[in-house]
C-alpha positions in Angstrom: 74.0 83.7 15.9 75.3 85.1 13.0 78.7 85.0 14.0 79.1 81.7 15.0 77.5 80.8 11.6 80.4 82.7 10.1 82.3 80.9 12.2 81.4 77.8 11.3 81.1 77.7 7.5 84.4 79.8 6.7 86.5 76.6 8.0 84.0 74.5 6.2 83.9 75.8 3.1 80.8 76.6 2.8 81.1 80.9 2.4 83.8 81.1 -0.5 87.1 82.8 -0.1 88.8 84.4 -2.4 92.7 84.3 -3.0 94.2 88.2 -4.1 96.9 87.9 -6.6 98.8 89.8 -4.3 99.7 89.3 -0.3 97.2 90.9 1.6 98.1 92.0 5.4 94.5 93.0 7.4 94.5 95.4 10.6 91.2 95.6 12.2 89.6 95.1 15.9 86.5 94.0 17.5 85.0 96.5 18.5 83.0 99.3 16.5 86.4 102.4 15.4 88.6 104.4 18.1 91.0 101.4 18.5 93.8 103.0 16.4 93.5 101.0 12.8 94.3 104.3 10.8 97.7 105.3 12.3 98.8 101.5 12.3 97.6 101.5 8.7 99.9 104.3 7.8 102.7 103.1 9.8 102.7 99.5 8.0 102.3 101.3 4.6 105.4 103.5 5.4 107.3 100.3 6.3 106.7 98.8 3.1 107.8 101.8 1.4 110.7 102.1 3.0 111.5 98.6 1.6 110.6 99.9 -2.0 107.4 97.9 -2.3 104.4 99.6 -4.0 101.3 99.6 -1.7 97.6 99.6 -1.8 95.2 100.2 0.8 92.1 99.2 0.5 88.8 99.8 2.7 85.4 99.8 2.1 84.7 103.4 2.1 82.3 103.7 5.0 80.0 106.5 5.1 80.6 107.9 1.6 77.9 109.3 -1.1 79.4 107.0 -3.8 78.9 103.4 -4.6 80.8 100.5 -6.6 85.0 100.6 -6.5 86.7 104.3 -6.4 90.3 104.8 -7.0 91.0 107.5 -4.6 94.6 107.3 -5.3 96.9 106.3 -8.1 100.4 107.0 -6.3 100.0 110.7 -6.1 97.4 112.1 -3.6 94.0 112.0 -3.6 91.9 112.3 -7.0 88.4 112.3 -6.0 86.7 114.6 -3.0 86.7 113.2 0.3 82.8 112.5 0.3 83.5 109.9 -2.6 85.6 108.1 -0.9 84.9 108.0 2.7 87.2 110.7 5.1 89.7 107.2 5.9 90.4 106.6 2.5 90.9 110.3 2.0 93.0 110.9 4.9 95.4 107.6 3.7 95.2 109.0 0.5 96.6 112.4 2.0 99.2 110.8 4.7 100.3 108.1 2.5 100.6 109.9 -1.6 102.6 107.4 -2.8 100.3 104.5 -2.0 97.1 103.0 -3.9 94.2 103.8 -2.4 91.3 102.1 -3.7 87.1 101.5 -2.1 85.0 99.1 -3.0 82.8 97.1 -0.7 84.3 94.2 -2.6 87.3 93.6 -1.3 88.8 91.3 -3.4 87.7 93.1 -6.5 89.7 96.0 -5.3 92.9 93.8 -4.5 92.8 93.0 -8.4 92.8 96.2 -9.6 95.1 97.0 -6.9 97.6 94.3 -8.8 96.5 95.5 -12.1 98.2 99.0 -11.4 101.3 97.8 -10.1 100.9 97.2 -6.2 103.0 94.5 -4.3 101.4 94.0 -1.3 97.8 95.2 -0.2 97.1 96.6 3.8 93.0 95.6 4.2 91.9 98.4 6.7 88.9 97.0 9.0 89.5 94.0 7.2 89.1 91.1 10.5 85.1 91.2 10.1 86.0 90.5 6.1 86.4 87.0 5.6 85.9 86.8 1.9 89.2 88.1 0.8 91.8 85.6 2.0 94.6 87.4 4.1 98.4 86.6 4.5 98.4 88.2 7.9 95.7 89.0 10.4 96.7 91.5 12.9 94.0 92.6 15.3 94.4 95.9 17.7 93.3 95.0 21.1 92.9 97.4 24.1 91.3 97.6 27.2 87.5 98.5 26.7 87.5 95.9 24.2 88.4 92.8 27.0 85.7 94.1 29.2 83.0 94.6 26.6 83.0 90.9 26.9 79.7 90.4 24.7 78.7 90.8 21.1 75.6 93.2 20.6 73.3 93.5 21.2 74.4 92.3 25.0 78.0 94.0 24.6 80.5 96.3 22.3 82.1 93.7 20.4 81.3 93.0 16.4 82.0 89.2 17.4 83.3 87.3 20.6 86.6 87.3 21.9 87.2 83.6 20.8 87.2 85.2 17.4 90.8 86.4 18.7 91.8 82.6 17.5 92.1 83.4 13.8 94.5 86.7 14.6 98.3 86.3 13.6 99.5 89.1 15.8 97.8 91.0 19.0 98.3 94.6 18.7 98.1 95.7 22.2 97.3 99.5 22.9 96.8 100.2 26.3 96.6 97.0 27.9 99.7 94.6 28.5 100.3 90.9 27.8 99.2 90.1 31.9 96.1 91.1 31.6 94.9 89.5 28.6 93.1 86.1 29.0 95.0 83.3 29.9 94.5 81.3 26.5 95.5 84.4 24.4 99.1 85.1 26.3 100.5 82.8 24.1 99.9 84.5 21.0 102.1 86.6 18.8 102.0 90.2 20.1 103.5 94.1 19.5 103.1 96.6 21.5 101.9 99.7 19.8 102.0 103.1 20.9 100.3 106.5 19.6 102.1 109.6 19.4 100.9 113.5 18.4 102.7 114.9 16.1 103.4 118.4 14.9 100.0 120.9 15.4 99.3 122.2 11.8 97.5 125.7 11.1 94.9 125.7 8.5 93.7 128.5 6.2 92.0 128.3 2.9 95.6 128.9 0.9 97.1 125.7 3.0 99.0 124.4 6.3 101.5 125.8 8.3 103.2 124.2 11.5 102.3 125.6 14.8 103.4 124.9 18.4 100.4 124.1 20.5 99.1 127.6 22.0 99.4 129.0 25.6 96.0 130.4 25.6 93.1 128.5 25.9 91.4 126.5 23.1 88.2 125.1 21.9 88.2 121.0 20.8 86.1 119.4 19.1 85.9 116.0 17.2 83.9 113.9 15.3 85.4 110.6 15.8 84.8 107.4 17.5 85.5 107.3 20.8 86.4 111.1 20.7 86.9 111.9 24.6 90.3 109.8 24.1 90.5 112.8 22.1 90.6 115.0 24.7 91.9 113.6 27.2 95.2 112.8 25.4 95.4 116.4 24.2 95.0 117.6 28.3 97.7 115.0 28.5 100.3 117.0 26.1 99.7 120.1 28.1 96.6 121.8 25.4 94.4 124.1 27.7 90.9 123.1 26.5 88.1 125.9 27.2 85.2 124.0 25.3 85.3 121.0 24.6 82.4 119.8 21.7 82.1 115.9 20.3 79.9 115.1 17.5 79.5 111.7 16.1 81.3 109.7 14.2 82.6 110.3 10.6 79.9 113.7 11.4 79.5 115.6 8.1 80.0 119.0 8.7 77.4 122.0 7.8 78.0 125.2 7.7 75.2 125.6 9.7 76.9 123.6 12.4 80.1 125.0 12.0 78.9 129.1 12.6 77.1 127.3 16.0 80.5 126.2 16.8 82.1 129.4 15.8 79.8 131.5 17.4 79.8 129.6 20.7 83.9 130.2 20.7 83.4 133.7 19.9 80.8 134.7 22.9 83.5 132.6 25.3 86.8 134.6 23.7 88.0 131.6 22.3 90.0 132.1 18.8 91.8 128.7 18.1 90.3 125.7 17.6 91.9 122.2 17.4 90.9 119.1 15.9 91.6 115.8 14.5 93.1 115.0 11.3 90.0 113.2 10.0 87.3 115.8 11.5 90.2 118.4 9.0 89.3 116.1 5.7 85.6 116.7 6.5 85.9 120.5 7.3 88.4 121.1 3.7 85.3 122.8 2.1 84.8 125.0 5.3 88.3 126.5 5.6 87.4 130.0 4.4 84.8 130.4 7.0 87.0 130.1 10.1 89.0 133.1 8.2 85.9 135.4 8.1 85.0 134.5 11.8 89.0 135.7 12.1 90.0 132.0 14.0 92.5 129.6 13.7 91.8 126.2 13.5 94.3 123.5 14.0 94.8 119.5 13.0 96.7 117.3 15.3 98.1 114.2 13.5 97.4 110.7 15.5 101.0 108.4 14.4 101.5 104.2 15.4 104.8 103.3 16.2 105.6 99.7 17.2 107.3 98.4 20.6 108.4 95.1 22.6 107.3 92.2 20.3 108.1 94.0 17.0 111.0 92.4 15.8 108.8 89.2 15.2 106.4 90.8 13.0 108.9 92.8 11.1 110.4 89.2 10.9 107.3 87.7 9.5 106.3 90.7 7.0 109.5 90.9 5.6 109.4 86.8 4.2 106.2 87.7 3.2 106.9 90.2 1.0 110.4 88.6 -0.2 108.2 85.8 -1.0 105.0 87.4 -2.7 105.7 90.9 -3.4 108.4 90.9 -6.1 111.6 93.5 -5.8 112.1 97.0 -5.4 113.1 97.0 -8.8 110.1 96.1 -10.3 108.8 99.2 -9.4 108.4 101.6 -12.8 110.7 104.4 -11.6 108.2 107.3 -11.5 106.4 105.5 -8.7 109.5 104.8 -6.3 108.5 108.4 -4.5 
């Protein structure tokens, strides 16, 4: 009911929207995470870089012990701790140093300040559900579980139906191809996107070292949604996983819950760990206590990279930020990276 209200009184007029004073492009999904929005985040803030546009990123901060808009990032790395901002915000923060990173559950105040400090164009992370902020693009990832969820909740998975699909600009399709989507949507705009591991990293309190994944057995463990994908796709690239130990989503690590893990690898002869890149910005504090238990643990980074279709959205994001976002040459020359 609630969605087909927002449905209704958006085109209507009756729930204000708000213009940014900057383009804003919005990735997001219908379903609730493990769709892929962070890599394609990243990936679409790299592209604009490499055009010489300044870029903010801007999210609501989910799950963090702060309140009211956070700059997490001015153009050169994360400023606050991770638990201000959220572990997404961090991580772009991290991945992405020479973008603005800025939280606020208001949108649209954050895409001011965003254009106060000098940003061109502004990527809306888990923006869809966010219709508030007025958006130059919608793109919306789409995979399999998310066609046969089918329902909203409490009857289904889905945040909102599938007609919602209407408002998107561009499909993103994952894992599923353009055949099997519903016969009114394969006519719509649509990339394929693919996600890649990259390089393993090694962690230790004094920094990060690339690795090679290990011969020898390993323990896993994520706290992400959807975090079997996890798993699976690391059996896929040949990791041999001993234990394998989910927790839930954006999970705040203890150190209480961190010797369990430890100790559990030790009584098994397990010495290397491996997890995700967003579980790592959680476990930061931890790092000197997988040294005194004398094992490794390693971050795998998730990347987006863009296939058959992507020529058209290249296409489309490139007028738009010829036509909104100003040069590369308005860029002060400390922040061109």
């Amino acid at each position: 009911m609630v969605c087909r209200r927002s449905e209704i009184a958006h085109p209507c007029g009756w729930l204000r929207t708000v213009t940014a004073p900057l383009p804003v492009v919005s990735v997001g999904n219908l379903t609730f995470g493990g769709t892929g929005k962070t890599p394609v985040v990243q990936a679409l803030a790299q592209y604009c870089r490499r055009r010489g546009y300044r870029v903010a990123i801007l999210l609501r901060g989910y799950r963090r012990r702060s309140s009211g808009l956070i700059i997490v990032s001015r153009g050169a790395g994360p400023e606050v701790p991770w638990w201000e901002s959220g572990d997404e915000a961090w991580l772009h923060a991290w991945k992405i140093p020479e973008a603005l990173v800025i939280v606020d559950r208001r949108r649209e105040r954050a895409a001011r300040v965003a254009h106060q400090l000098g940003a061109q164009v502004a990527l809306l992370d888990d923006g869809f559900q966010y219709r508030r902020l007025q958006r130059a693009l919608d793109l919306v990832l789409l995979d399999r579980r998310t066609l046969r969820c089918r329902f909203p909740l409490p009857f289904g998975c889905l945040r909102e139906p599938l007609r919602a699909l209407r408002r998107a600009d561009f499909l993103l399709l994952s894992d599923v191809t353009v055949e099997a989507l519903p016969s009114w949507l394969r006519s719509y705009p649509w990339v394929e996107v693919r996600f890649h591991f990259g390089t393993p990293v090694v962690w230790t309190s004094d920094g990060a070292q690339p690795t090679t994944p290990p011969a020898e057995p390993v323990a896993a463990f994520a706290g992400i949604a959807r975090a079997e994908r996890f798993r699976r796709s690391l059996q896929h690239e040949g990791w041999q996983i001993a234990l394998w130990k989910p927790f839930p989503d954006h999970h705040p690590y203890s150190l209480r819950t961190l010797r369990r893990l430890l100790r559990t690898c030790l009584r098994l002869g397990i010495h290397r760990l491996v997890t995700t890149e967003k579980d790592l910005v959680r476990l930061m504090p931890l790092l000197e206590e997988f040294q005194r238990w004398g094992v490794e643990v390693m971050s795998v980074p998730l990347t987006a990279s863009f296939g058959a279709g992507a020529a058209r959205l290249w296409h489309r994001l490139d007028g738009l930020l010829q036509q909104h976002g100003g040069s590369a040459e308005d860029i002060p020359q400390h922040l061109k990276g």
